[in-house]
C-alpha positions in Angstrom: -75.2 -61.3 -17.9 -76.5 -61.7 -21.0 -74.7 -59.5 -23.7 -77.9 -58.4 -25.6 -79.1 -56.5 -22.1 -75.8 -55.1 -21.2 -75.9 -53.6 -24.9 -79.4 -52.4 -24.7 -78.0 -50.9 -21.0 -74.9 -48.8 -22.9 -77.3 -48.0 -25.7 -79.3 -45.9 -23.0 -76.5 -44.2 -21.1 -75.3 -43.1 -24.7 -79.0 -41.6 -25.2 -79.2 -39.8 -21.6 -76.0 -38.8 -22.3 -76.8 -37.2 -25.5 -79.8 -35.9 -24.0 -78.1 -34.1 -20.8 -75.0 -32.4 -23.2 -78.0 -31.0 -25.5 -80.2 -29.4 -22.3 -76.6 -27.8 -20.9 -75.6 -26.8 -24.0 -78.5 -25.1 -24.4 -78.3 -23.5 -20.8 -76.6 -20.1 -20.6 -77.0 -16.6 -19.9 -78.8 -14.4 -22.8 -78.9 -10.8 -23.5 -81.7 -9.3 -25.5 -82.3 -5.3 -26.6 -85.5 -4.3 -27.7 -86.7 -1.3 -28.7 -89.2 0.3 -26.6 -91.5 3.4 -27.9 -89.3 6.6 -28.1 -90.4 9.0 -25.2 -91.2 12.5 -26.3 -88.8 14.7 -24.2 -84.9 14.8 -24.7 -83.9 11.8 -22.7 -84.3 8.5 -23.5 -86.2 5.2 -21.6 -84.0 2.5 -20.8 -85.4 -0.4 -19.0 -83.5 -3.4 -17.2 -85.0 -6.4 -16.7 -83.4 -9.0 -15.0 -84.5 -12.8 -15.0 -82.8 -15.7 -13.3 -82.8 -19.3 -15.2 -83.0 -22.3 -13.6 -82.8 -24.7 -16.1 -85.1 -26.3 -18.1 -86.6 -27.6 -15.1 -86.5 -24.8 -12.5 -88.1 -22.0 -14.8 -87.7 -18.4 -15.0 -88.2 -16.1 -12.2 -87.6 -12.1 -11.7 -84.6 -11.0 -9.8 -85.8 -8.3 -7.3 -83.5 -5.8 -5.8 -80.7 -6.2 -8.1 -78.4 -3.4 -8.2 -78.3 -2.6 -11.4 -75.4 0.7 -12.3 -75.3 2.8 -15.4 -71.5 4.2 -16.9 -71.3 6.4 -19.5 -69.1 5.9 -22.6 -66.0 7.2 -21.0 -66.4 4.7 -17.9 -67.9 6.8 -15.2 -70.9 6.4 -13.2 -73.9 8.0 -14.1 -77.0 6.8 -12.0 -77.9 3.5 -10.5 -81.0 1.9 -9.5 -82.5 -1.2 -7.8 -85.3 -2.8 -9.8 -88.7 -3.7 -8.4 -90.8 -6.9 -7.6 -90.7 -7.5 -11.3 -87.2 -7.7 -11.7 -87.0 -4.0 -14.1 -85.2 -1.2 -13.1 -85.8 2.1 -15.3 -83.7 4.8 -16.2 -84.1 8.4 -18.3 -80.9 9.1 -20.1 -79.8 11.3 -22.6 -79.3 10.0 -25.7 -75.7 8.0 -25.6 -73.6 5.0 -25.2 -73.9 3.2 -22.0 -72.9 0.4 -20.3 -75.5 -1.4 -17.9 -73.6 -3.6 -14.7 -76.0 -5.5 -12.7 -73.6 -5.9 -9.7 -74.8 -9.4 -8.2 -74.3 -11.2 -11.2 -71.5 -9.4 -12.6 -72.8 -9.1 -15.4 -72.6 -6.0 -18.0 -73.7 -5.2 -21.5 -73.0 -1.8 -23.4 -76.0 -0.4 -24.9 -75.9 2.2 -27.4 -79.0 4.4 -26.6 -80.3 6.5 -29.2 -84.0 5.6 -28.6 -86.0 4.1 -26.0 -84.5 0.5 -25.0 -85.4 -2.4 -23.1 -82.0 -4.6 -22.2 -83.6 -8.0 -20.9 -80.6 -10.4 -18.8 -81.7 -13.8 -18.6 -79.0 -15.3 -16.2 -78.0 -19.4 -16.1 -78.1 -20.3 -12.6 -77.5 -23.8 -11.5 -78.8 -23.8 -8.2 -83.1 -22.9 -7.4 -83.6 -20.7 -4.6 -84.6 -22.2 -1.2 
């Protein structure tokens, strides 16, 4: 073969290559908190939303009937809910520090809750739903 294709050939594995390590490295689970407007009574909002990623090429979809538990500072259970067609599940607390575990993704994040809050889990997952 000549040797000027077989270069321009190893040139273009090194691009894709270059190319695939930057869209996995930018791939991963994120958490965002937001604050939401503070709600007039004594206990606080706190909305879970819940999105699965599937890449750069399989988009962004709600995760609907998640399981999503709440456990107060100390590590017990407070309250739990499933959250709807739009992957959020809501919650009225009392002002505190909580810790949010969406069980089927094992995923948690502590939230400190002294006003309204909106915890957003954007999970990585490799594989799109059938």
């Amino acid at each position: 073969m000549n040797k000027n294709l077989l270069l321009a050939l190893g040139i273009i594995i090194l691009l894709l290559t270059a190319v695939g390590v930057y869209m996995a490295s930018s791939y991963k689970t994120t958490i965002s908190i937001t604050n939401l407007p503070s709600s007039s009574s004594n206990e606080e909002t706190l909305e879970v939303k819940v999105l699965m990623n599937y890449g750069p090429l399989g988009g962004v979809s709600p995760l609907s009937d998640a399981y999503v538990e709440i456990y107060n500072s100390q590590g017990y259970y407070v309250t739990a809910n499933f959250t709807n067609s739009q992957g959020v599940a809501i919650f009225h607390l009392p002002p505190g520090n909580y810790k949010v575990f969406v069980t089927q993704l094992h995923c948690s994040v502590n939230v400190s809750l002294t006003s309204s809050k909106e915890v957003t889990i954007s999970y990585a997952y490799l594989y799109a739903p059938k």
